[in-house]
C-alpha positions as CSV (number, residue, x, y, z in Angstrom):
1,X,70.2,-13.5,125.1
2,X,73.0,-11.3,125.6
3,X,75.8,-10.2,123.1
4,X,77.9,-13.2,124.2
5,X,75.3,-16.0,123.5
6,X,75.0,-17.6,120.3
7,X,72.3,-18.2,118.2
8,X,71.4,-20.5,115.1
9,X,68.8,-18.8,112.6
10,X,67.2,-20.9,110.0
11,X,65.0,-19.1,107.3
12,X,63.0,-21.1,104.2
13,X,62.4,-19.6,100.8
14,X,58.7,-20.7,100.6
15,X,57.8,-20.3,96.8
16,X,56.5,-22.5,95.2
17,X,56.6,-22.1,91.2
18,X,56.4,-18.5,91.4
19,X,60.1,-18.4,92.5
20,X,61.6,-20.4,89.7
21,X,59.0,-19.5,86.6
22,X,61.4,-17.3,84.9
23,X,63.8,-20.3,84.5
24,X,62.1,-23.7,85.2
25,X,59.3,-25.1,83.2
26,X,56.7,-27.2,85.5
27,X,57.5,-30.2,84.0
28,X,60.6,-29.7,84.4
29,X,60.5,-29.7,88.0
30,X,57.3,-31.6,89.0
31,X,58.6,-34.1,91.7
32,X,60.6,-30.9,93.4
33,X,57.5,-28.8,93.3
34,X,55.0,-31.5,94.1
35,X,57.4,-32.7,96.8
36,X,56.8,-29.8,99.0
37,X,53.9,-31.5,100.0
38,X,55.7,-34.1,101.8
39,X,58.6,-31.7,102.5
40,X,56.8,-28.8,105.2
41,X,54.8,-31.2,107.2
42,X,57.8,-33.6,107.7
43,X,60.1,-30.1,108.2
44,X,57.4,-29.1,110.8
45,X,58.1,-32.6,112.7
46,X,61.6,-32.7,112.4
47,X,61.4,-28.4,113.6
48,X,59.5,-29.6,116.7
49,X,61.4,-32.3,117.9
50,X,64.0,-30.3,117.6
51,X,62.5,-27.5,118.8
52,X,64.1,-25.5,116.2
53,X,62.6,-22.0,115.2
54,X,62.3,-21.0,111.9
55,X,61.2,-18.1,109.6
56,X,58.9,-19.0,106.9
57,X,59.8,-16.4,104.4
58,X,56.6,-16.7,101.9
59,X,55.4,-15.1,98.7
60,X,52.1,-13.6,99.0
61,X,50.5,-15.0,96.0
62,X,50.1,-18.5,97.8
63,X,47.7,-16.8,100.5
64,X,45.0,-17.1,98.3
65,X,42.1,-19.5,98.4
66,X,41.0,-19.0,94.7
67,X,42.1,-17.7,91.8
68,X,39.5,-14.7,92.1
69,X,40.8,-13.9,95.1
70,X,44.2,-13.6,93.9
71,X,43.3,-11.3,91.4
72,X,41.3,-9.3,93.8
73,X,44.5,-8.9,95.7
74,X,46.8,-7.5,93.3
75,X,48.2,-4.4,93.5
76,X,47.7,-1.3,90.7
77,X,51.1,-0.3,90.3
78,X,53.2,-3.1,89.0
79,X,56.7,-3.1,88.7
80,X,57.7,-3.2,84.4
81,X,61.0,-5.2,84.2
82,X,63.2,-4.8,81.3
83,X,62.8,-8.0,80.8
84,X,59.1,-8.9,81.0
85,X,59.9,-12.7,81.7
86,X,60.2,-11.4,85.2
87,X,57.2,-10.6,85.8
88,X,54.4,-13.0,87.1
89,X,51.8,-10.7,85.9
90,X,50.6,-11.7,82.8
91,X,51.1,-15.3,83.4
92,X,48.8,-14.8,86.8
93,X,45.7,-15.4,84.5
94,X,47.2,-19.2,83.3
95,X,47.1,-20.5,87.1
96,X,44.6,-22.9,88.4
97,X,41.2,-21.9,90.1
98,X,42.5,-23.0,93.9
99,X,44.8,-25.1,95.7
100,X,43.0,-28.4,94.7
101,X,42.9,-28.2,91.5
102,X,46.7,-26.4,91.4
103,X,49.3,-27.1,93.8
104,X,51.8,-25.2,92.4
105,X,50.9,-21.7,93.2
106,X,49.2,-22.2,95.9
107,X,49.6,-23.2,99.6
108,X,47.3,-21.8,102.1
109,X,46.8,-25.1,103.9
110,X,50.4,-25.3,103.9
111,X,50.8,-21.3,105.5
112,X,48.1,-22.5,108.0
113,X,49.4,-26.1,108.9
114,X,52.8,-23.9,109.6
115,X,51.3,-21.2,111.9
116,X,49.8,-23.8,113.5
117,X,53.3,-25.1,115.1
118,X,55.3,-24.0,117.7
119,X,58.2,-21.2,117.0
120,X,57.7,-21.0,113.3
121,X,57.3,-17.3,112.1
122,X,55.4,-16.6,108.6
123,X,57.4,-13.4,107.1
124,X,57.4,-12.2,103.6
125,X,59.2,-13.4,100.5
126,X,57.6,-10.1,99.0
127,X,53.9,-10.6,97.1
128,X,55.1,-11.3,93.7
129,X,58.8,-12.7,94.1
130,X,59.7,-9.3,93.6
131,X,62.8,-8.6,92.0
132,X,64.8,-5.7,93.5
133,X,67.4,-5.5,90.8
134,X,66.3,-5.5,88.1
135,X,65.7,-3.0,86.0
136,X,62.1,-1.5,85.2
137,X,61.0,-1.4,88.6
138,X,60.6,1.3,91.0
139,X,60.9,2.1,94.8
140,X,57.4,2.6,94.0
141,X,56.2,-0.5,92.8
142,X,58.1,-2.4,95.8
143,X,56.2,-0.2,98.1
144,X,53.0,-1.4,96.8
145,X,54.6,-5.0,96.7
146,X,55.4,-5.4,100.6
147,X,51.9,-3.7,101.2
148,X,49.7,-6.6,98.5
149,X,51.4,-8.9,101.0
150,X,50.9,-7.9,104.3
151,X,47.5,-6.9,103.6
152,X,47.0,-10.7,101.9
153,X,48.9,-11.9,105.3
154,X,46.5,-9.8,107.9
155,X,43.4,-11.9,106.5
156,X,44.5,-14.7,108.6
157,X,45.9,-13.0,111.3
158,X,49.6,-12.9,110.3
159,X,51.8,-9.3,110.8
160,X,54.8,-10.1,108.6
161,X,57.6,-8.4,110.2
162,X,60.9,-10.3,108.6
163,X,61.7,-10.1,104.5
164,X,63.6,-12.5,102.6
165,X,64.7,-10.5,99.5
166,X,63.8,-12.7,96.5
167,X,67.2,-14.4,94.9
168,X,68.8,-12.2,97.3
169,X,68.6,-9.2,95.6
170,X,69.7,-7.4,98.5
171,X,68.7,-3.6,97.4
172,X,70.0,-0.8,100.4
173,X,67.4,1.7,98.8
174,X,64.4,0.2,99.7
175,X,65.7,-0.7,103.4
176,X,63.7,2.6,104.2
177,X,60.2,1.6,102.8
178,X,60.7,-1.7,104.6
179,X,61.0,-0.1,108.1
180,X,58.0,2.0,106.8
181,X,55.8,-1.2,106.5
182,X,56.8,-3.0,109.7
183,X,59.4,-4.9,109.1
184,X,61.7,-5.3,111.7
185,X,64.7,-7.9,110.6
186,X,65.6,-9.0,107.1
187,X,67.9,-11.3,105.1
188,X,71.1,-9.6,103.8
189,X,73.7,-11.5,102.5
190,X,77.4,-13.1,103.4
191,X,79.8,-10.3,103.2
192,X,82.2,-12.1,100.7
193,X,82.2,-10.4,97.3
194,X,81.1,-14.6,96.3
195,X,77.9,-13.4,97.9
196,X,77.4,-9.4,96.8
197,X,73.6,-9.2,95.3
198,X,73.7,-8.9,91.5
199,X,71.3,-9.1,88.6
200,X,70.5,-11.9,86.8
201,X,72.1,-10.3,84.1
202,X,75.0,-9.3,86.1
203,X,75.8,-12.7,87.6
204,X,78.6,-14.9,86.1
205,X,79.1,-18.5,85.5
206,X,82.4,-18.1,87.4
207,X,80.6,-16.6,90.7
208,X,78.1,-19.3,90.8
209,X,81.0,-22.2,90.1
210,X,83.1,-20.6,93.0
211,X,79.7,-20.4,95.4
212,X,79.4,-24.5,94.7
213,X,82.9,-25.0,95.9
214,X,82.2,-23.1,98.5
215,X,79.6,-25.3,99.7
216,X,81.9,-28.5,100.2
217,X,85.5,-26.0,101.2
218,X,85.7,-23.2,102.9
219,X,86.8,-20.3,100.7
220,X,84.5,-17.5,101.8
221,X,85.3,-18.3,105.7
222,X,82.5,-19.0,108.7
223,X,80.0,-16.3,107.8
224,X,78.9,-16.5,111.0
225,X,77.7,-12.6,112.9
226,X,78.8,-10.8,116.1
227,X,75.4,-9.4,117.5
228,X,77.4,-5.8,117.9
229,X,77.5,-5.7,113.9
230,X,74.0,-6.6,113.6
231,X,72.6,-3.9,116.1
232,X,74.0,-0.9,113.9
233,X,70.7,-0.9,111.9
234,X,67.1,-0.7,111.8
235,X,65.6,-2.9,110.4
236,X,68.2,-5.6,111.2
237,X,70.1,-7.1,108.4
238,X,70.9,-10.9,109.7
239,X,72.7,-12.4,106.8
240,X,72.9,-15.6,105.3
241,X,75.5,-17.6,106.6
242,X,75.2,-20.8,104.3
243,X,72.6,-22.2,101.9
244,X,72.0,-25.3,102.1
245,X,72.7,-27.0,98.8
246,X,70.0,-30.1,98.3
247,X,71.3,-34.0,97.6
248,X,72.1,-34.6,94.8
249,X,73.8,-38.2,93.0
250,X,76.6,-36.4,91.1
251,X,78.2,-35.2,94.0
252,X,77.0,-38.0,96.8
253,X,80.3,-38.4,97.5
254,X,81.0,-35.2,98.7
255,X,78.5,-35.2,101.4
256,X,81.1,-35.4,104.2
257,X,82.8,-32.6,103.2
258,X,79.3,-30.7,102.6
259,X,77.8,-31.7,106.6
260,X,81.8,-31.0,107.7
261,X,81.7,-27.7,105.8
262,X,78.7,-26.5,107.7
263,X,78.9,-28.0,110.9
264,X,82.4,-26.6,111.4
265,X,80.7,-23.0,110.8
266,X,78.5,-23.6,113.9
267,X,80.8,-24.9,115.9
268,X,83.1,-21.4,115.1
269,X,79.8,-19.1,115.5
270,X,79.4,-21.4,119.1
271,X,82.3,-20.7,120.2
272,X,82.4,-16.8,119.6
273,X,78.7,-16.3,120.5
274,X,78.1,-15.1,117.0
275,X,75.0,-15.4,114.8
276,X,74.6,-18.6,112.3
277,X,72.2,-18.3,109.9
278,X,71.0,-21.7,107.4
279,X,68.9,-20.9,104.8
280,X,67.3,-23.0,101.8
281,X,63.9,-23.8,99.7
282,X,61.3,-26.3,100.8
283,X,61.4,-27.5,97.1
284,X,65.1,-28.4,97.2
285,X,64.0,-31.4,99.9
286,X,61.3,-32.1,97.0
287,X,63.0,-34.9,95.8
288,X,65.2,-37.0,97.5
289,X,63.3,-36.3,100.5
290,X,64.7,-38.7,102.9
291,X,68.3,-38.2,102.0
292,X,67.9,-34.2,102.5
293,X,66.0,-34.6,105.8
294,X,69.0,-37.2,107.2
295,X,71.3,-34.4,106.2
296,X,69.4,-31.9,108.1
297,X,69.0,-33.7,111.1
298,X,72.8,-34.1,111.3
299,X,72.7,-30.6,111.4
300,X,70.4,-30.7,114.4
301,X,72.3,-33.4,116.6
302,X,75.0,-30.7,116.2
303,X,73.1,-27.7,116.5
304,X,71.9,-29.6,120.0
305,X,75.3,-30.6,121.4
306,X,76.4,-26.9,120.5
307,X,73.2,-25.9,122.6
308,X,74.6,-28.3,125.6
309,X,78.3,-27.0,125.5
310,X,77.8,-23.5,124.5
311,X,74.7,-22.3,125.3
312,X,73.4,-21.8,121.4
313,X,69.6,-21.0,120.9
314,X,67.3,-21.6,118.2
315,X,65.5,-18.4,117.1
316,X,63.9,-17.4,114.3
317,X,64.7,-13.8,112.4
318,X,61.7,-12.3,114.5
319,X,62.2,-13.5,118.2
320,X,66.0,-12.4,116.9
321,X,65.0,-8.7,116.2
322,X,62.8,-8.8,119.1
323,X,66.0,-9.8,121.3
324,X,68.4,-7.4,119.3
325,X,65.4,-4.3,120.1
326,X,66.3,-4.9,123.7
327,X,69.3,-5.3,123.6
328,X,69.9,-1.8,122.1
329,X,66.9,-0.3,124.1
330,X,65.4,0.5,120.6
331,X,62.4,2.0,120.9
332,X,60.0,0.6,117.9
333,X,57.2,3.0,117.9
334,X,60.0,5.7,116.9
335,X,61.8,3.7,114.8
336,X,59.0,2.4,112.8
337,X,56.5,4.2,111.9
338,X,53.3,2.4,111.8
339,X,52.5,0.1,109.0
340,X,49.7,1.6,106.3
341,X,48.0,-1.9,106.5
């Protein structure tokens, strides 16, 4: 890679329940939750025909075997939202006993089936879908957050060194304490003001209405990264170009403009050797499984032909930073100093 090459980045929110428990009921969202299931193994199959490499981004709770071992590895210092809804601490105790018996918080055959493929990276989603916010937590607690995780991660031989801030709540404070545990790249996100990271209680109605339209016209513009902006900091910030929105039968008949909307962005980063990054949850292909996965590979016959005619690569957010690192001559041991875990 060079500065003139392009490159497509795809990340996955891997959650589970513990990243929509403070608005979603269970039942509520079974066949989504359930699906996941079905959705990483045929994601993995789709990934390596492709070869397309991808950064697993993946809360730390679903490491665990059992339910005693999660408990085992929580951290002491919690963070105390404002709003105690937030946090998945006192609900931790109302989970299921292992993955068997409760396959909605957790997925260590899932984590394992993944690091078992080619060019998928497993990086953090933070331990408790930590909210960075909000109000009530601390610089503190988050520090004691990322290390829960990377200390649950290390037990199967995993060095998470890329972050997905949870419902991108991009915070520049902690940026410090993330280079401090080892990560090397994260997720910021698209530098329209549509996209600025907000509270819960902050966001509006009009924002997230605006963000949908987005989705199927272009509004906020291509969102796609020259490498020279990403290479100013350490740890890397490579944004979020575009989430991609799940099927859905209310708006079926906007798919064209949806796969347009987002092919057209490649084809822009492509051209000018920028950075594209796609981004979404395994439980949005959770239902309407085979509609979702025909939209993604869309996405891949394009992301190929782009490969043919301009050279794009696949990479995932840590083969990026390691490309970015040389590319700037960074020297890591300085820049990082070496992880407590």
């Amino acid at each position: 890679m060079t500065d003139k090459n392009s490159s497509f980045v795809i990340s996955l929110d891997f959650e589970l329940y513990w990243g929509v428990r403070d608005n979603r009921t269970i039942e509520s969202y079974t066949n989504n939750l359930l699906g996941v299931r079905s959705v990483v193994p045929a994601l993995l199959k789709l990934f390596k025909k492709y070869e397309i490499h991808t950064t697993w981004a993946t809360v730390g709770f679903l490491f665990f075997d059992t339910h005693a071992e999660l408990l085992e590895g929580l951290p002491n210092e919690r963070p105390k939202y404002s709003n105690s809804n937030f946090s998945p601490y006192e609900y931790v105790n109302r989970i299921g006993s292992n993955e068997r018996e409760d396959p909605f918080h957790y997925a260590l055959s899932l984590i394992k089936l993944i690091a078992n493929y080619p060019y998928q990276e497993i990086a953090t989603h933070t331990f408790s879908h930590y909210y960075c916010l909000e109000k009530g937590q601390t610089i503190e607690t988050f520090q004691e957050d990322l290390e829960a995780a990377k200390k649950a991660a290390k037990k199967y031989n995993l060095n998470l060194e890329s972050l997905v801030f949870p419902r991108n709540q991009f915070n520049i404070q902690y940026i410090q304490v993330c280079k401090e545990m080892g990560i090397k790249a994260y997720r910021g996100n698209e530098s329209s003001w549509l996209y600025t990271a907000k509270s819960q209680e902050n966001e509006s109605l009009a924002r997230r209405a605006i963000r949908l339209i987005d989705a199927y016209l272009n509004i906020s513009g291509h969102n796609s990264y020259p490498v020279n902006e990403i290479l100013g900091d350490f740890p890397f910030n490579i944004p979020s170009s575009r989430f991609l929105r799940p099927y859905g039968t209310r708006l079926k008949l906007l798919e064209p403009l949806r796969l347009q909307r987002i092919l057209s962005d490649m084809t822009y980063a492509a051209k000018k050797g920028q950075v594209y990054h796609l981004w979404w949850h395994p439980h949005n292909f959770g239902s309407y499984l085979n509609e979702n996965l025909s939209f993604l590979q869309n996405i891949l016959d394009h992301y190929l032909k782009l490969q043919d005619s301009y050279g794009m690569e696949s990479l995932n957010m840590g083969e990026l930073s390691q490309r970015l690192m040389k590319l700037s001559k960074l020297d890591v041991k300085n820049e990082c100093l070496t992880s407590r875990i």
